[in-house]
PAVOBA-189411 format. One record per atom (N, C-alpha, C): residue in one letter; y, x, z. Coordinates in Angstrom, 3 decimals, padded with zeros to 6 digits. Example, Ala and Ser with C-alpha at 12.3 -4.5 7.8 and 13.67 -1.06 7.14 Angstrom:
2
res / v / u / w
A / -005.690 / 013.190 / 007.800
A / -004.500 / 012.300 / 007.800
A / -003.300 / 013.200 / 007.800
S / -002.250 / 012.850 / 007.080
S / -001.060 / 013.670 / 007.140
S / 000.030 / 012.900 / 007.870
END
This chain:
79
res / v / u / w
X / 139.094 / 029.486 / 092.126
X / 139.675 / 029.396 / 093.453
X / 139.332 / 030.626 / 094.290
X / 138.314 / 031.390 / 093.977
X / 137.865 / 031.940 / 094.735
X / 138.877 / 033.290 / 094.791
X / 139.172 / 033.531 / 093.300
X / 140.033 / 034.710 / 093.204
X / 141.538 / 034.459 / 094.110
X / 142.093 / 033.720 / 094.282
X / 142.951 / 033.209 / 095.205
X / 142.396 / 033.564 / 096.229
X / 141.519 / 033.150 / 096.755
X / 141.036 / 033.875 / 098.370
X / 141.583 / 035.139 / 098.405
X / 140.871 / 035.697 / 097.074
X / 140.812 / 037.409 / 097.445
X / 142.213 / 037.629 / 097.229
X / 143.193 / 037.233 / 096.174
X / 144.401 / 037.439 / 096.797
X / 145.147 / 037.465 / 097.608
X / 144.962 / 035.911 / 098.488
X / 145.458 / 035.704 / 099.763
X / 145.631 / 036.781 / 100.896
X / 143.746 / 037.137 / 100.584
X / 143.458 / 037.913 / 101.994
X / 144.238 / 039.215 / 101.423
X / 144.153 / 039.499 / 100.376
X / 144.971 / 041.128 / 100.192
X / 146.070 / 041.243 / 100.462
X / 147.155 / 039.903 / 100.126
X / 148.419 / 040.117 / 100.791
X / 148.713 / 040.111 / 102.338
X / 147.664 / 039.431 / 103.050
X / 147.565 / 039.359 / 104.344
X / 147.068 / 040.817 / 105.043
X / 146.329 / 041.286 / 104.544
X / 145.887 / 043.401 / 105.142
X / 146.805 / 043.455 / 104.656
X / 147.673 / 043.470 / 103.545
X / 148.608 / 044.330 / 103.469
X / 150.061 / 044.251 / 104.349
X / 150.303 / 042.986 / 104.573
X / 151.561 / 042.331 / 105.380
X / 150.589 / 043.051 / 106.623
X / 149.947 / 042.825 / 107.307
X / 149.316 / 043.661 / 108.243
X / 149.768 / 044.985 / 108.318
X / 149.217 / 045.708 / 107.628
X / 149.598 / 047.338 / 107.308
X / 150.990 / 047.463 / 107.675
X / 151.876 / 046.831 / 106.648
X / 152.865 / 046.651 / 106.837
X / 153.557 / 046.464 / 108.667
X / 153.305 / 045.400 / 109.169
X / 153.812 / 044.793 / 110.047
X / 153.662 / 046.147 / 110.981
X / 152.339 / 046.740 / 111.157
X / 151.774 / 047.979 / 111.839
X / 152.663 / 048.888 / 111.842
X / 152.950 / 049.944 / 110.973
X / 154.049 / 050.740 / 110.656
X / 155.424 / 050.596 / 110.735
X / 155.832 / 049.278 / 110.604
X / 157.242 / 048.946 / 111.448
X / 157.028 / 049.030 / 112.991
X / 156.191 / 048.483 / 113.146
X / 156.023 / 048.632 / 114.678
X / 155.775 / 049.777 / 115.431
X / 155.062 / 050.681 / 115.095
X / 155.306 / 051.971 / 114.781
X / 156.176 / 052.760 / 114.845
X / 157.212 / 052.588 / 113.608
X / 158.136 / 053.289 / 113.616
X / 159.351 / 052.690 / 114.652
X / 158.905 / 051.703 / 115.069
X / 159.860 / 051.200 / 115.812
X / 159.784 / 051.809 / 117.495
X / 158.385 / 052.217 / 117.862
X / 157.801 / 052.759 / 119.251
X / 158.469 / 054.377 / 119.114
X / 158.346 / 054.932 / 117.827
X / 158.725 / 056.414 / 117.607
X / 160.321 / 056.498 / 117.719
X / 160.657 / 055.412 / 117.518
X / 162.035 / 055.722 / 117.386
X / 162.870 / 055.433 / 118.678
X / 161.840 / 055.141 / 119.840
X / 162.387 / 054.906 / 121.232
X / 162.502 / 053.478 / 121.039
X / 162.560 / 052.681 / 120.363
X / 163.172 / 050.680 / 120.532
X / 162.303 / 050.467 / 121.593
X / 161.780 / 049.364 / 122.543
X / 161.617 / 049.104 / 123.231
X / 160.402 / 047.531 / 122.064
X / 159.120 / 047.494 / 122.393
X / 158.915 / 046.415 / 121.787
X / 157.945 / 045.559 / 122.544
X / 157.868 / 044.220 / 122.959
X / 157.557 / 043.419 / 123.704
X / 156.370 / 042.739 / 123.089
X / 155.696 / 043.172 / 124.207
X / 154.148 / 042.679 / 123.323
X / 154.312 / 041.294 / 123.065
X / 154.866 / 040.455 / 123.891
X / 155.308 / 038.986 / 123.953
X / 155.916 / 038.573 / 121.915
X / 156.595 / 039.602 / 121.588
X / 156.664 / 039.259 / 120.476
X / 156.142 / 039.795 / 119.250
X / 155.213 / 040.603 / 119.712
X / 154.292 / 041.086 / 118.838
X / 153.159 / 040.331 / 118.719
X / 152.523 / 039.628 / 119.902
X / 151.745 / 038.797 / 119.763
X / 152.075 / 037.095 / 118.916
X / 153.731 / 037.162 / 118.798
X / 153.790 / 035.828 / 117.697
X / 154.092 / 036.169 / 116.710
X / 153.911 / 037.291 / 116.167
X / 154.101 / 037.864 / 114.659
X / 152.744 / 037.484 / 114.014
X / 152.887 / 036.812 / 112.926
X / 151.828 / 036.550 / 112.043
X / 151.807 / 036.986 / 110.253
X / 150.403 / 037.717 / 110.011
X / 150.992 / 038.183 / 108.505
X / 150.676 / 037.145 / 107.546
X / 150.429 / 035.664 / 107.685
X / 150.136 / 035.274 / 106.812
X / 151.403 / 034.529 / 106.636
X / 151.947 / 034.835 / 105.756
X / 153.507 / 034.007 / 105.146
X / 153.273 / 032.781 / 104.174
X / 154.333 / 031.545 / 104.597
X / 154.008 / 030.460 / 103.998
X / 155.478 / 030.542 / 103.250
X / 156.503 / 031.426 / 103.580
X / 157.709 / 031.091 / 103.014
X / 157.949 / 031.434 / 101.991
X / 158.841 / 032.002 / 100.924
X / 159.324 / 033.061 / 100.362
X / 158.526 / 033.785 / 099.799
X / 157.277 / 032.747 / 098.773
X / 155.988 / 033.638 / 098.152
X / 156.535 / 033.139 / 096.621
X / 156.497 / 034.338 / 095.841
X / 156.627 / 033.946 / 094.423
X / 154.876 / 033.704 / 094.425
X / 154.444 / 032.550 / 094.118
X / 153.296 / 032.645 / 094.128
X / 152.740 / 032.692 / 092.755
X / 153.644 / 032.348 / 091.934
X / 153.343 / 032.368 / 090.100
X / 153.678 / 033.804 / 089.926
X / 154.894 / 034.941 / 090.885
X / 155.750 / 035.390 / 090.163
X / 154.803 / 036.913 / 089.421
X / 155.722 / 037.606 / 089.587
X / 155.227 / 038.836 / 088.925
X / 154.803 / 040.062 / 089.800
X / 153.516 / 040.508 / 089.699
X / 153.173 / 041.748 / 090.506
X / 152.703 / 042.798 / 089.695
X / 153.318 / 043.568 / 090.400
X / 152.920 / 045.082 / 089.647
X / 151.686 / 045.956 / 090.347
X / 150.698 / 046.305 / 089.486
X / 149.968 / 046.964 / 090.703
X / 150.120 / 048.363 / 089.720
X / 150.391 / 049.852 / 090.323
X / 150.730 / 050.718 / 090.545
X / 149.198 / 051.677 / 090.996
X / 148.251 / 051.744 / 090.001
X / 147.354 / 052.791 / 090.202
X / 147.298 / 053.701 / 090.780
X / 148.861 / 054.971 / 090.605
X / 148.857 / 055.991 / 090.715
X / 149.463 / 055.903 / 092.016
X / 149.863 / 054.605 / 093.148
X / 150.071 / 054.930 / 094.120
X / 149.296 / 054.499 / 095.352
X / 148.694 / 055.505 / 095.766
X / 147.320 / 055.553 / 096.728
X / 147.414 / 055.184 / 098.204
X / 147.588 / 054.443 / 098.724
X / 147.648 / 053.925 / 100.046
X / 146.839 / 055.013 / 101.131
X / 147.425 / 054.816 / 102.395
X / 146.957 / 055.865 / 103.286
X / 145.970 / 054.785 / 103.963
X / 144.784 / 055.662 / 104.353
X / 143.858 / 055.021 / 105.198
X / 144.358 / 053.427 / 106.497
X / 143.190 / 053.043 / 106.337
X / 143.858 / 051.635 / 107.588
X / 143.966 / 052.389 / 108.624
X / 143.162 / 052.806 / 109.017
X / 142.988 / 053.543 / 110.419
X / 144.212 / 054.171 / 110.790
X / 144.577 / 054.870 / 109.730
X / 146.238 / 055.470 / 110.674
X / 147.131 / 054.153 / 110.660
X / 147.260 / 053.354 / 109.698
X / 148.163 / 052.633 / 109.469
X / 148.493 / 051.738 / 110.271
X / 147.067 / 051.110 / 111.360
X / 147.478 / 050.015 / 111.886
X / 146.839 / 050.766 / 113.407
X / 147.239 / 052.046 / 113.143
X / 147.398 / 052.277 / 114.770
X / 148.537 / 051.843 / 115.462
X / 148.352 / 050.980 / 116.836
X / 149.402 / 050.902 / 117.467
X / 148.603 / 051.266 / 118.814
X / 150.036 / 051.800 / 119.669
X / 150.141 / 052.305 / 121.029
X / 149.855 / 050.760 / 121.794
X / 148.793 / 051.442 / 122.966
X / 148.653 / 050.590 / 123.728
X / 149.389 / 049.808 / 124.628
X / 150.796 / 050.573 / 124.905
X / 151.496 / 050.156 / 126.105
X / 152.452 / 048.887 / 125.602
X / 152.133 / 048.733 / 124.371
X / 152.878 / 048.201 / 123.760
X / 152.071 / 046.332 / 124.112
X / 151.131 / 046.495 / 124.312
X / 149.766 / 045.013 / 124.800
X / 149.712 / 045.105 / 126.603
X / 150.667 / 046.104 / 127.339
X / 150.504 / 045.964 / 128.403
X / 151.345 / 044.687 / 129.139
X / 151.223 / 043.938 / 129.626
X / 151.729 / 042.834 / 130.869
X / 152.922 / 043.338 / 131.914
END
């Protein structure tokens, strides 16, 4: 069971990461984004999980640091 944890939580930093960089690219690209709905975005997904299915993990492709990844602009948490 335990290895399940550690899966869980890895897809969850990563849907994180993820979620970060859309948001992101979404501030760079001028969109307008409402902290109101950034604050009900959640990365832990209950829907649409192959949870048996098939994953590939990809050695040779190296992820960029968290720190850039889940930078977001502040004005974006302003009221």
């Amino acid at each position: 069971m335990k290895y399940l944890d550690l899966v869980a939580s890895a897809v969850i930093l990563q849907n994180t990461v993820d979620m970060s960089l859309a948001i992101q690219t979404l501030t760079a690209q001028g969109y307008p984004v409402n902290h109101r709905f950034v604050a009900s975005l959640s990365p832990y997904i209950t829907r649409h999980i192959k949870r048996y299915g098939d994953y590939v993990v990809n050695l040779q492709n190296i992820p960029q640091p968290f720190e850039a990844a889940i930078h977001l602009p502040p004005e974006i948490f302003e009221i």
